[in-house]
C-alpha positions in Angstrom: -39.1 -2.7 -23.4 -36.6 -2.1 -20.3 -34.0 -4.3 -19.3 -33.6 -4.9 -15.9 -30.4 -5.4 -14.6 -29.4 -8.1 -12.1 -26.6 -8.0 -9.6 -24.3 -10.7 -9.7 -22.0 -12.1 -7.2 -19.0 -10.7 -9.9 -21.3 -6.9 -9.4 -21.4 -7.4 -5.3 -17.2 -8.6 -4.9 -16.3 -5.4 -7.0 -18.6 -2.8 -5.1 -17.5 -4.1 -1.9 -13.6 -3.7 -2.8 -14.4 -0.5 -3.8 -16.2 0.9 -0.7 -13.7 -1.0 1.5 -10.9 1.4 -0.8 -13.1 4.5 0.1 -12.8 3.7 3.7 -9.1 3.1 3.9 -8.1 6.5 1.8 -10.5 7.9 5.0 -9.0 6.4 7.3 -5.3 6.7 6.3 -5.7 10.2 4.0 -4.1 8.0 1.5 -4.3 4.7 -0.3 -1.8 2.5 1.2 -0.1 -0.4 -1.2 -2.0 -3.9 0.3 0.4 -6.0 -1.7 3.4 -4.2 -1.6 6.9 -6.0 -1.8 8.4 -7.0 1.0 12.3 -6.5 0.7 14.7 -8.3 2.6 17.5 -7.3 4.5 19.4 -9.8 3.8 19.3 -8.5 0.0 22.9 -6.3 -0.5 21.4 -2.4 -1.4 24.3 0.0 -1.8 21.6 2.7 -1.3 20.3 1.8 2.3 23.4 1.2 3.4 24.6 4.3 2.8 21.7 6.1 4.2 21.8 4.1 7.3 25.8 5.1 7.5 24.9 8.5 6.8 22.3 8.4 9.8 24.9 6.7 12.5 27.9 9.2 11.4 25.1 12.1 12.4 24.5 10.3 15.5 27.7 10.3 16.4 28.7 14.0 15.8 25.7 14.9 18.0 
């Protein structure tokens, strides 16, 4: 006896998320984060403000 498989709306959502994945990573070459954290600048970070002194001291020499 076979079974036949049916394809559910659960089946259809996943397939379609993945060929929509496919076609980004061709688009872009890469995957690119969808729901990625957005970081505030309002947030104190010791390491980007460094680097963006860094950049305006080399601005400044040249």
């Amino acid at each position: 006896m076979t079974r036949i498989k049916t394809f559910t709306q659960r089946d259809y959502i996943k397939a379609n998320g993945r060929a929509s994945r496919l076609a980004e990573v061709e688009n872009h070459t890469r995957l690119v984060s969808i729901a990625g954290v957005y970081k505030s600048k309002k947030v104190y970070d010791r390491k980007r403000n460094k680097a963006e002194m860094e950049r305006a001291c080399l601005i400044c020499f040249l």
